[in-house]
C-alpha positions in Angstrom: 0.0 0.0 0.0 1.1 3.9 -0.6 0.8 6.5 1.1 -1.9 8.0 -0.7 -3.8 4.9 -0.6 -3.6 4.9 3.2 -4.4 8.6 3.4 -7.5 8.0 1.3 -8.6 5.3 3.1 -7.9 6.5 6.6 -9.6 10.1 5.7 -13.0 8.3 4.4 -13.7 6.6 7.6 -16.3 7.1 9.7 -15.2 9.2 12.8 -15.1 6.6 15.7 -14.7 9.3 18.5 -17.3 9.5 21.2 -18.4 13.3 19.7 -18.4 11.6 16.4 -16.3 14.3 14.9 -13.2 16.5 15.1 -13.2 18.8 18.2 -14.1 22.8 16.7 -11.0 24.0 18.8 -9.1 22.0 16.4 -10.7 21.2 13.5 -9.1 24.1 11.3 -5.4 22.8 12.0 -6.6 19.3 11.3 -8.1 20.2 8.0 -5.0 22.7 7.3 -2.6 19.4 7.8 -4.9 17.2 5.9 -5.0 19.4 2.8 -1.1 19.0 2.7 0.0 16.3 0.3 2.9 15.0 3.0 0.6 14.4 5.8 -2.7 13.2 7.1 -4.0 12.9 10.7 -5.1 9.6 12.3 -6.2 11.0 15.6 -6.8 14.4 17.2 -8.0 16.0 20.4 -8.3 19.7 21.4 -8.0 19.2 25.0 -10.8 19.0 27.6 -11.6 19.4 30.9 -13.9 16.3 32.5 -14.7 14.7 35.6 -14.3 11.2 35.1 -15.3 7.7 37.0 -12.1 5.8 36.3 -12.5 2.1 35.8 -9.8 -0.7 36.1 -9.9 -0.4 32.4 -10.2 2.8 30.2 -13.3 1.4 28.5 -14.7 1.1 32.0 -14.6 4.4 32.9 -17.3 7.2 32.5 -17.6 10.4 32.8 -19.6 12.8 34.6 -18.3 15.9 32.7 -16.1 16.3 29.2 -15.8 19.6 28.1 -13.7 21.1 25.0 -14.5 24.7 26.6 -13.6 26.2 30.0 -16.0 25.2 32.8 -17.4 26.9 36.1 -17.6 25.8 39.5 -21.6 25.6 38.5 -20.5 22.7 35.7 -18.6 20.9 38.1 -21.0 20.7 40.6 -23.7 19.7 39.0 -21.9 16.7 37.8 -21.1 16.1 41.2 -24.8 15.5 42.0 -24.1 11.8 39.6 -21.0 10.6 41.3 -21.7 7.8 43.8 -18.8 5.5 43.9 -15.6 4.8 43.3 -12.5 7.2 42.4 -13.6 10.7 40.6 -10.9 12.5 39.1 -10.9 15.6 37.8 -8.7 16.4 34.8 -7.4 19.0 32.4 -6.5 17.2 29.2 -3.7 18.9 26.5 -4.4 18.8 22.9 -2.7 15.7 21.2 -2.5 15.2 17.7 -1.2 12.0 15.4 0.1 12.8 12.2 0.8 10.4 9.8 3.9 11.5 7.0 5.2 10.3 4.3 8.7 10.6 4.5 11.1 11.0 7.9 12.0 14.5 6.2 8.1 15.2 6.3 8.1 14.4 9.4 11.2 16.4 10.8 9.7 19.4 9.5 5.9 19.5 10.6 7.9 18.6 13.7 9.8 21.3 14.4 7.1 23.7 13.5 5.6 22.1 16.4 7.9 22.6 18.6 8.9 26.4 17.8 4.8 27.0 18.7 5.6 25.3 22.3 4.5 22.0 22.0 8.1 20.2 23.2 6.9 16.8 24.4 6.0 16.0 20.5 8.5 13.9 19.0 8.2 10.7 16.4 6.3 7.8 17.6 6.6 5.0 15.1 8.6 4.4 12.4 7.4 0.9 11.1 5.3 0.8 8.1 3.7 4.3 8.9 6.0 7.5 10.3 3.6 9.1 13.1 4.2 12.6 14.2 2.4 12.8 18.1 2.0 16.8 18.7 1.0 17.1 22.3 0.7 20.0 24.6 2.1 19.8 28.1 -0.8 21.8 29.9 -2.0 19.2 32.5 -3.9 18.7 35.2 -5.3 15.4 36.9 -6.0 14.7 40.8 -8.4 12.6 42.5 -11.7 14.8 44.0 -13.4 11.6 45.0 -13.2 8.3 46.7 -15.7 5.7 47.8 -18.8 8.0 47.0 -17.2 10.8 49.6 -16.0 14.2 47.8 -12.6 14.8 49.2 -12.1 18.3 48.2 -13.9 21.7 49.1 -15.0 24.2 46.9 -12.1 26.6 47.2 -9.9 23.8 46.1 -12.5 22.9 42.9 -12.2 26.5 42.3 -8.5 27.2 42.3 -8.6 23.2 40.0 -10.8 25.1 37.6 -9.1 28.4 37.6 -5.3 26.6 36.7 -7.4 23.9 34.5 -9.3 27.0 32.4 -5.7 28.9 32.1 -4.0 26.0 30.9 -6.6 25.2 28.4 -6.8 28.8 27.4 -2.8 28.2 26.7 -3.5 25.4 24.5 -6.0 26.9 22.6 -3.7 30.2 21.8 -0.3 27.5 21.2 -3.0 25.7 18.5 -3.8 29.0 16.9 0.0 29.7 16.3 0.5 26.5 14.9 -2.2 27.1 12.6 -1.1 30.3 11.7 2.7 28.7 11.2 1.7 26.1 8.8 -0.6 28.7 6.2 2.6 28.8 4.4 4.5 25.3 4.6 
């Protein structure tokens, strides 16, 4: 198979992701890189905030709250009001995005691009039959808020979680925007 087989057939399928569809916050970057005749993406996220039931297994987890936009203290706790058992996390997700490229050079370059906009964790994943770029932002933030059915946390700490959670996805957005604008030309 080629390249541009693979592209065709990976771009035609059917979105499998649970909003059925490419996150707005990042849907202009994905379609920028996508249009390019070197790359095409296999998996994207814009980041999120969510409050999340975590199972032993990461299909067994649900969550109480998955946004792609900032949140209030008013979101969170009316999530709250579902969560009955076992360990609630809260978390700030960063943006992550696979590209696929066709050559190692190809890959080099959409790669520093990243990089020069801030996102320094990304770095060449897999080299075997494909050569995956992973772009991923380094704004974080994940901590337990629940155990056993109990909330463990009070609402000045939920606040100051949203507060640092809404900044750092605010930071992701704008380091996504300057990527954008940095590829227009490549």
């Amino acid at each position: 198979m080629t390249f541009d087989f693979d592209k065709k057939q990976i771009l035609s399928k059917k979105d499998k992701s649970s909003i059925q569809g490419i996150d707005p916050g990042i849907k202009k970057l994905v379609n920028l890189i996508n249009s390019h005749k070197d790359y095409y993406t296999t998996s994207s996220c814009a980041g999120r905030i969510q409050l999340i039931l975590q199972g032993k297994k990461k299909c067994d987890s649900e969550w109480l709250l998955k946004s792609h936009k900032m949140v209030l203290l008013k979101d969170v706790k009316k999530a709250l009001k579902q969560y009955a058992q076992g360990e609630l996390w809260f978390r700030q997700e960063a943006m992550i995005l696979h590209v696929c490229c066709r050559t190692v050079e190809a890959a080099n370059l959409i790669l520093n691009f990243a990089r020069q906009q801030g996102f320094k964790r990304s770095g060449i994943m897999a080299m075997n039959r494909r050569t995956i770029v992973e772009i991923l932002s380094q704004e974080k933030v994940d901590t337990i808020i629940g155990l056993d059915g109990k909330i463990v946390v009070d609402d000045n700490y939920l606040e100051l979680l949203i507060r640092i959670a809404n900044s750092k996805l605010k930071s992701n957005i704008k380091k996504i925007k300057n990527l954008e604008k940095s590829l227009i030309s490549f």
